[in-house]
C-alpha positions in Angstrom: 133.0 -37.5 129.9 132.1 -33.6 130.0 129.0 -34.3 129.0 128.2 -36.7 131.6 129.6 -34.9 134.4 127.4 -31.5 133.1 124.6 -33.8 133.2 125.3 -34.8 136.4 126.1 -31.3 137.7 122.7 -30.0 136.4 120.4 -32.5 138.0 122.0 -32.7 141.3 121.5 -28.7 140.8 118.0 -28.8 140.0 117.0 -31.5 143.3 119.1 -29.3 145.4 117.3 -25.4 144.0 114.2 -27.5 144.7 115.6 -28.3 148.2 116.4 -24.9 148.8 113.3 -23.6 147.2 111.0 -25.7 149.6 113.0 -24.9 152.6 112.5 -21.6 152.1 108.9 -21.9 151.4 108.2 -24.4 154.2 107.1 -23.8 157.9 109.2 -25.9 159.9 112.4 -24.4 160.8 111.7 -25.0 164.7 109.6 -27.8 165.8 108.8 -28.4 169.9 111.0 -31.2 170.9 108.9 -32.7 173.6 106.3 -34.5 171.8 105.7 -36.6 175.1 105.0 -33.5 177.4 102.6 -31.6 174.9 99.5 -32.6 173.3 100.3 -30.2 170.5 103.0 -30.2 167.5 104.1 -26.6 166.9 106.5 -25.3 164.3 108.2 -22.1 163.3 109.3 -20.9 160.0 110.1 -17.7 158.3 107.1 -17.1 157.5 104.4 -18.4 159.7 104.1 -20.5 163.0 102.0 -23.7 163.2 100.4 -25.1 165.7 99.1 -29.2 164.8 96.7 -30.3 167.7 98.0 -34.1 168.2 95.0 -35.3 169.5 91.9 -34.2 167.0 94.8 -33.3 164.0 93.3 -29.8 163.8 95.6 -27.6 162.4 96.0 -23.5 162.9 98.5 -21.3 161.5 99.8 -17.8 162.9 100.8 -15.8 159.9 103.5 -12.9 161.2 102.2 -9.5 161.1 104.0 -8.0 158.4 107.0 -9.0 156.3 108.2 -5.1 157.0 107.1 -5.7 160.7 109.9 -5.7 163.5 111.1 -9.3 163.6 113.7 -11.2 165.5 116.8 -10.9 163.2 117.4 -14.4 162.6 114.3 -14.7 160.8 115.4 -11.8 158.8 118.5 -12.7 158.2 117.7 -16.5 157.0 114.8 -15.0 155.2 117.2 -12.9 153.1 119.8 -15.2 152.5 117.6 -17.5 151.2 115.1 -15.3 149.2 119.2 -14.3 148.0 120.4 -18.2 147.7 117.0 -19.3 145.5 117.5 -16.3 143.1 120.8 -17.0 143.0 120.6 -20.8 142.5 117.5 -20.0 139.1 120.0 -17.5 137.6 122.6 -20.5 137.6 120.4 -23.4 136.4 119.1 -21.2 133.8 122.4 -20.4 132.5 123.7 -23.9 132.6 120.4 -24.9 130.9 121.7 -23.1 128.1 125.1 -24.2 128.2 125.1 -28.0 128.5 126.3 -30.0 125.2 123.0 -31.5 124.6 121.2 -28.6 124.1 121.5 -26.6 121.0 121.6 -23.3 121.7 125.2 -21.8 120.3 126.3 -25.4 119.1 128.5 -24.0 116.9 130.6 -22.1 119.4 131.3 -24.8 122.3 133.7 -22.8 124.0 131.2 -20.1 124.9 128.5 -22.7 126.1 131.9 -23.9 128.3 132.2 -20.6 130.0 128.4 -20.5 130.2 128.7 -23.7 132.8 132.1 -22.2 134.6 129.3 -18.8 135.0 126.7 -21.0 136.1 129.3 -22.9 138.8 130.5 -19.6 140.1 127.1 -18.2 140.7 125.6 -21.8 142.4 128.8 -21.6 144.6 128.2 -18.1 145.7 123.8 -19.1 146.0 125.3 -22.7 148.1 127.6 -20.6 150.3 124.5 -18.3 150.8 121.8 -20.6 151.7 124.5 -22.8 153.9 125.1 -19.4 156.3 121.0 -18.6 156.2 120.5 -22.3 157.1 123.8 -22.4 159.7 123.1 -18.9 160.9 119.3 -20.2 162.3 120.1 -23.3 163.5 122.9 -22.0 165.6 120.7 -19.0 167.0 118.1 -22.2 167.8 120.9 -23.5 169.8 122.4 -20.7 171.6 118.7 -19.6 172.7 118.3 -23.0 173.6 121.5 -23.2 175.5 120.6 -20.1 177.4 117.4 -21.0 178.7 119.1 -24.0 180.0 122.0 -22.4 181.4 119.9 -19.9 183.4 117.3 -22.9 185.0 114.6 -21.4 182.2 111.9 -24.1 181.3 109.3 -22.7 179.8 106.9 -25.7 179.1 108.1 -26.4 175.6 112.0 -26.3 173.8 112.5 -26.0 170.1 115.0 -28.1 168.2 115.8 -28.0 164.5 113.2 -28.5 161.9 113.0 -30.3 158.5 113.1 -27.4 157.2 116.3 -26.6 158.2 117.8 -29.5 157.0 116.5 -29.2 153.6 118.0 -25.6 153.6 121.4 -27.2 154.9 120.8 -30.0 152.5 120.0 -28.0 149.1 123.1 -25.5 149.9 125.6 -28.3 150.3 124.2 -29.8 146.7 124.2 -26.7 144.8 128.2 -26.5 146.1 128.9 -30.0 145.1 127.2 -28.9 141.7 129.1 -25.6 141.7 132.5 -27.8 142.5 132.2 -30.2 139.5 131.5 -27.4 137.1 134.4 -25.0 137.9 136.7 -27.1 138.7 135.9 -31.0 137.7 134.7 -30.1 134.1 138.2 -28.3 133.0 
């Protein structure tokens, strides 16, 4: 049964540090939400902005200035809570590489490769609870500038909604904290 369920911790780890890996990687965070208005497909990220020409599929992408440039804080924020949440999330599936029961590294001394997965848990919970306020955190400033342009009779041409990326980072946080649940608490 531990076995199993350290099994199962460690893959659903690995698809969701791949989630949060790509979300952070990605360019997508934003995306225009009237496709039937514009004749282009833009996205924003952390770190670029891309504009996809619907028409001829010609594809251009604004790299920001500088990662020490002055930048709205939400993309500094998110950035660093998930640059924080991806470290975070490798520390822990390297650790609980090393402690799972198929492996053989420290066979002889079980209840150190235990603690080794209750050390892996505890840092994928704190790396989850990370990348879940990063993702929250720029989806919610999406919405309250959103809101506000609204509210004030503000149309600018062009709204942004949430991106795929941003689901992947809401995605990949919630796994690694269903992974980080079943090995503190479920494998005891």
């Amino acid at each position: 049964m531990g076995a199993a369920l350290q099994v199962t911790a460690f893959g659903l780890a690995l698809l969701s540090t791949l989630f949060l890996l790509l979300a952070t990687c990605t360019d997508c965070w934003m995306v225009n939400a009237d496709d039937s208005l514009e004749v282009s497909h833009k996205c924003r990220g952390l770190w670029r902005e891309r504009v996809t020409n619907m028409q001829d599929g010609v594809r251009t992408c604004d790299q920001y200035d500088s990662i020490l440039a002055d930048h709205p804080v939400k993309i500094v924020v998110t950035r660093t809570l998930m640059i924080t949440a991806d470290l975070l999330a490798g520390l822990a599936l390297a650790t609980l590489i090393l402690g799972l029961d198929c492996i053989t590294f420290l066979k002889e001394d079980p209840c150190v490769k235990l603690k080794m997965c209750y050390g892996a848990g505890v840092i994928l919970g704190a790396g989850s609870i990370l990348g879940l306020i990063g993702s929250m955190w720029y989806a919610v400033d999406v919405y309250v500038e959103r809101a506000m342009l609204v509210s004030h009779n503000v149309f600018l041409g062009v709204h942004y909604d949430f991106g795929w990326s941003c689901w992947l980072g809401m995605a990949g946080s919630t796994g690694c904290f269903v992974a980080s649940v079943l090995l503190t608490c479920c494998l005891y």
